[in-house]
C-alpha positions as CSV (number, residue, x, y, z in Angstrom):
1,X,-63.5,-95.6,33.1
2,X,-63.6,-95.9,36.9
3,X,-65.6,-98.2,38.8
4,X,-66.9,-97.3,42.1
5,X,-66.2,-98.9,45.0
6,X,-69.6,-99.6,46.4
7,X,-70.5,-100.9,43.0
8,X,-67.6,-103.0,43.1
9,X,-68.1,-104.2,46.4
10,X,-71.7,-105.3,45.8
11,X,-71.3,-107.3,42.8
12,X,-68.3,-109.1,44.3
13,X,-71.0,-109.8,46.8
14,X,-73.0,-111.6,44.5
15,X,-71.0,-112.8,41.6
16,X,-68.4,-114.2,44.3
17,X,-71.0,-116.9,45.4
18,X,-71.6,-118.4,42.3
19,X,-67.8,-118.7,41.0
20,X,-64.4,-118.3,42.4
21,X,-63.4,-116.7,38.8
22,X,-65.1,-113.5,40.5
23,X,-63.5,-113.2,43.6
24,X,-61.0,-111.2,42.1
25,X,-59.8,-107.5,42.9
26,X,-61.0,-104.6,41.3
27,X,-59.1,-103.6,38.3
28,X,-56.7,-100.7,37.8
29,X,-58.5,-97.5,36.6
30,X,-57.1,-95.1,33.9
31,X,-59.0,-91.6,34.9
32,X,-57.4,-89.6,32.7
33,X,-57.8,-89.0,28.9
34,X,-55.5,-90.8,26.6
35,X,-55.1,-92.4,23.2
36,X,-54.3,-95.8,21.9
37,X,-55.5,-98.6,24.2
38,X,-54.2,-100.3,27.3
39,X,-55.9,-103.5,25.9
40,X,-54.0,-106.2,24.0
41,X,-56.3,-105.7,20.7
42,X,-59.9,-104.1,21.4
43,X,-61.2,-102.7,24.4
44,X,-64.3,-105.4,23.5
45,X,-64.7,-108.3,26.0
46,X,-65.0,-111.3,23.9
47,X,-66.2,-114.5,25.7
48,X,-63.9,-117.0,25.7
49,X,-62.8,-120.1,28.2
50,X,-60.3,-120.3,31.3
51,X,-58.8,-122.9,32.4
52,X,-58.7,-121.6,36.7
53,X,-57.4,-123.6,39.0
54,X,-57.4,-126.7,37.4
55,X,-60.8,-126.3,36.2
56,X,-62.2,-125.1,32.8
57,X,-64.7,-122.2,32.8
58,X,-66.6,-121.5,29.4
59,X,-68.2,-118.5,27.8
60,X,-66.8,-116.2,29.9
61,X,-66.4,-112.3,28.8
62,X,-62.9,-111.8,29.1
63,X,-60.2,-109.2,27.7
64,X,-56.8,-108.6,28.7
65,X,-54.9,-105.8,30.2
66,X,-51.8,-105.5,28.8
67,X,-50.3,-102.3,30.4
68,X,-50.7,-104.5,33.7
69,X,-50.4,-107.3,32.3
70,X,-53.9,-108.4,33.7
71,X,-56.6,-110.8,32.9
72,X,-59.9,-109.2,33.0
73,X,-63.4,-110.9,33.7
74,X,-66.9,-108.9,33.0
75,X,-69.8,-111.0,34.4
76,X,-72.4,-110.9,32.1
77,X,-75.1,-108.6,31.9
78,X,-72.6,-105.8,34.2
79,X,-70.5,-103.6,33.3
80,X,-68.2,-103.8,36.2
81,X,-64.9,-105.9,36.0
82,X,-62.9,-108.1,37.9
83,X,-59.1,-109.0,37.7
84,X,-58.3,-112.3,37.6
85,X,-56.0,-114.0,40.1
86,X,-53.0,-114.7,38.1
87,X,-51.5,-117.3,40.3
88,X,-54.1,-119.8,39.3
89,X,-54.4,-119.1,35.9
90,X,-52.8,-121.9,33.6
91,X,-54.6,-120.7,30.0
92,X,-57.3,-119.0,28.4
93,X,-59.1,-118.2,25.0
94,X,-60.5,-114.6,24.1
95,X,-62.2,-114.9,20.9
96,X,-60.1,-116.9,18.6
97,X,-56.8,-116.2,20.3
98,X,-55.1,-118.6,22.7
99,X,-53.5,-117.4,25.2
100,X,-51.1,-119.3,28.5
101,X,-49.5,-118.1,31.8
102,X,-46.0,-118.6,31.4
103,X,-44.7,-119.4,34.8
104,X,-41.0,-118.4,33.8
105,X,-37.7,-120.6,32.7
106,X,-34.2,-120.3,33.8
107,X,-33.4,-121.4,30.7
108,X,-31.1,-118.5,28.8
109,X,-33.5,-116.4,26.8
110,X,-37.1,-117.2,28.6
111,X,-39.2,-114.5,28.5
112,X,-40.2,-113.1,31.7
113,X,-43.4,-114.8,33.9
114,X,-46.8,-113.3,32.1
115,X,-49.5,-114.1,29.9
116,X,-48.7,-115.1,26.1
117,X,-50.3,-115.5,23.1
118,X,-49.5,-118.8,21.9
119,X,-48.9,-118.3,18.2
120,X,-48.2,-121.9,17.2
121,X,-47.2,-125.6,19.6
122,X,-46.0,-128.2,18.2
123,X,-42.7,-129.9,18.3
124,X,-41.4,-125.9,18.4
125,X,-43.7,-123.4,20.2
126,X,-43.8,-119.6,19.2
127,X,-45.2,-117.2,21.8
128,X,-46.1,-113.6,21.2
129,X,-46.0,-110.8,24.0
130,X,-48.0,-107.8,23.9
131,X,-46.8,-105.0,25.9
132,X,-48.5,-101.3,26.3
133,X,-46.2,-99.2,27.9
134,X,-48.0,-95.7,29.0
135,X,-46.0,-92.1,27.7
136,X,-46.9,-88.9,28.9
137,X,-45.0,-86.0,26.0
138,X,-45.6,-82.2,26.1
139,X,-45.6,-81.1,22.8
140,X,-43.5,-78.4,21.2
141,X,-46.8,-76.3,19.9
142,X,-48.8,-74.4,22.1
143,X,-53.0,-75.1,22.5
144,X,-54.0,-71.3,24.1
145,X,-52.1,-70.0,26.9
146,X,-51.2,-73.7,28.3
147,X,-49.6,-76.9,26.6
148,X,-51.1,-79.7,26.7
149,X,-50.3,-83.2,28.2
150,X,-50.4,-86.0,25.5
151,X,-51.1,-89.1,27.5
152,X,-50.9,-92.4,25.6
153,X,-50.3,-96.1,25.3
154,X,-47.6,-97.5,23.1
155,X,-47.8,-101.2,21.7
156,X,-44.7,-103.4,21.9
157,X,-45.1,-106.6,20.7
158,X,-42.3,-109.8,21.1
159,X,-42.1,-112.9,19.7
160,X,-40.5,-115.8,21.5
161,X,-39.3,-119.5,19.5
162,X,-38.8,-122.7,21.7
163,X,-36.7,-125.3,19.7
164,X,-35.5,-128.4,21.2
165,X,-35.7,-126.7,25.4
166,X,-34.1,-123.5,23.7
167,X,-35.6,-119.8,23.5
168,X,-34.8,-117.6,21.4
169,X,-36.2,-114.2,20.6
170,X,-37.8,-113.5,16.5
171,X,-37.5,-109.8,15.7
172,X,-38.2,-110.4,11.8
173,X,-38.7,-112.7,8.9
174,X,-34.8,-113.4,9.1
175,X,-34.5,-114.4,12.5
176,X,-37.0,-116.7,11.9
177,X,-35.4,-118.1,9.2
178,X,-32.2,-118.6,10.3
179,X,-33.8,-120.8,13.3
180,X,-34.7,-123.1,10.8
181,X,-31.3,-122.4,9.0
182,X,-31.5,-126.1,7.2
183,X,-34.8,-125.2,5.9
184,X,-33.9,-121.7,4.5
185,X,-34.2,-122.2,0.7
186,X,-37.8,-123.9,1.1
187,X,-39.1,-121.5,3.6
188,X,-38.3,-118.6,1.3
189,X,-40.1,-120.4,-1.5
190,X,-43.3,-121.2,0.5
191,X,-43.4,-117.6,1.8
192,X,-42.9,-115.8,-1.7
193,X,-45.5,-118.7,-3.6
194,X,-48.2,-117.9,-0.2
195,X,-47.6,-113.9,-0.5
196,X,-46.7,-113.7,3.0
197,X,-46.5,-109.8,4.2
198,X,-44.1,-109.9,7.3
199,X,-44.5,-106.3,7.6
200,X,-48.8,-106.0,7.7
201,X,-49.2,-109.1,8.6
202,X,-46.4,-110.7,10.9
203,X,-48.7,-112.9,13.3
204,X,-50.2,-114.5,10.2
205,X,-46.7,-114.9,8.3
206,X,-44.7,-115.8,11.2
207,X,-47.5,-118.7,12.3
208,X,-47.7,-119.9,8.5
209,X,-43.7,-120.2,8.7
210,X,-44.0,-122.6,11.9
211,X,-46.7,-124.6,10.6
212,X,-44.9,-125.1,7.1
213,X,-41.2,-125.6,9.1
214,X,-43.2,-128.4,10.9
215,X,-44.3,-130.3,8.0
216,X,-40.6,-130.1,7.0
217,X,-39.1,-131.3,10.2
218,X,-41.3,-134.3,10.5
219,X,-42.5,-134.8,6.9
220,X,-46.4,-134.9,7.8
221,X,-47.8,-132.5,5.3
């Protein structure tokens, strides 16, 4: 939905003077139909906090953009959004789901500068990427005399392991258990005895992996 700019305008005007959060830029506006969502998960605001500029913010309606891969602020009681100046962004909650700016690593495999879902941190750290790439396809049939534009927004998601200052990228149950190669036999144990569906349910399998491969890597259970 697009967001005029007067409207825009005026509630910088007033939102801007009670909290930096809100002296953002207008967001990005999708004025076309399409299917899917540009959103990570919902097109819901949830609130959440942020941690801005050193400071910590707290139930603050937030969602995030993940076409642009923008952070998006909705001050209470509006319907008019702000985007959030990445640059001082350091991490942030939306509902239940933790999520950190990751300023980028030269390290061989880092994934790319953007906002992360952080999955699981411990002694390793698994990060998850959620990328909606828009596709524009004409199809084959014909609707009347004209065919139709099929606009939408396709979900990639990417799952990133840190071990020991190394990345590494986890495409499947496999990769994830040969990064914990010495632990192979009682991984595949503890995910067949907890019924873990990597397919359905990768975020919660792939999380319960990590949190079990930690209890075997420093024997606190």
């Amino acid at each position: 939905m697009s967001q005029p700019r007067e409207n825009f305008d005026s509630f910088m005007k007033e939102a801007g003077m009670n909290s930096v959060l809100f002296r953002g830029s207008a967001p990005m506006t999708y004025e076309f139909r399409y299917t899917g969502t540009y959103y990570a998960y919902s097109p819901e605001f949830l609130p959440g906090e942020i941690t801005y500029n050193g400071k910590k913010y707290y139930d603050v309606l937030m969602n995030l953009n993940s076409h642009t891969d923008d952070l998006l602020l909705k001050f209470s009681g509006s319907v008019i959004t702000v985007t959030v100046n990445k640059e001082f962004v350091d991490d942030f909650t939306i509902g239940k789901r933790r999520f950190i700016n990751f300023r980028g690593s030269s390290s061989e495999g880092a994934p790319p500068a953007g906002y992360y879902e952080l999955m699981f941190s411990g002694n390793d750290t698994l990060l998850k990427k959620i990328r909606k790439q828009y596709k524009e396809e004409i199809p084959q049939t014909l609707s009347g005399n004209e065919r139709t534009m099929n606009r939408y927004f396709k979900q990639i998601e990417d799952y990133y392991l840190l071990q020991g200052g190394r990345w590494s990228t986890v495409k499947n149950r496999k990769a994830l258990f040969n990064a914990y190669a010495q632990f192979k036999r009682e991984l595949s144990h503890f995910a067949r005895e907890a019924n873990l569906n990597f397919y359905d349910n990768r975020d919660e399998s792939f999380t319960a992996v990590m949190k079990y491969a930690e209890t075997l890597k420093t024997g606190k259970r």
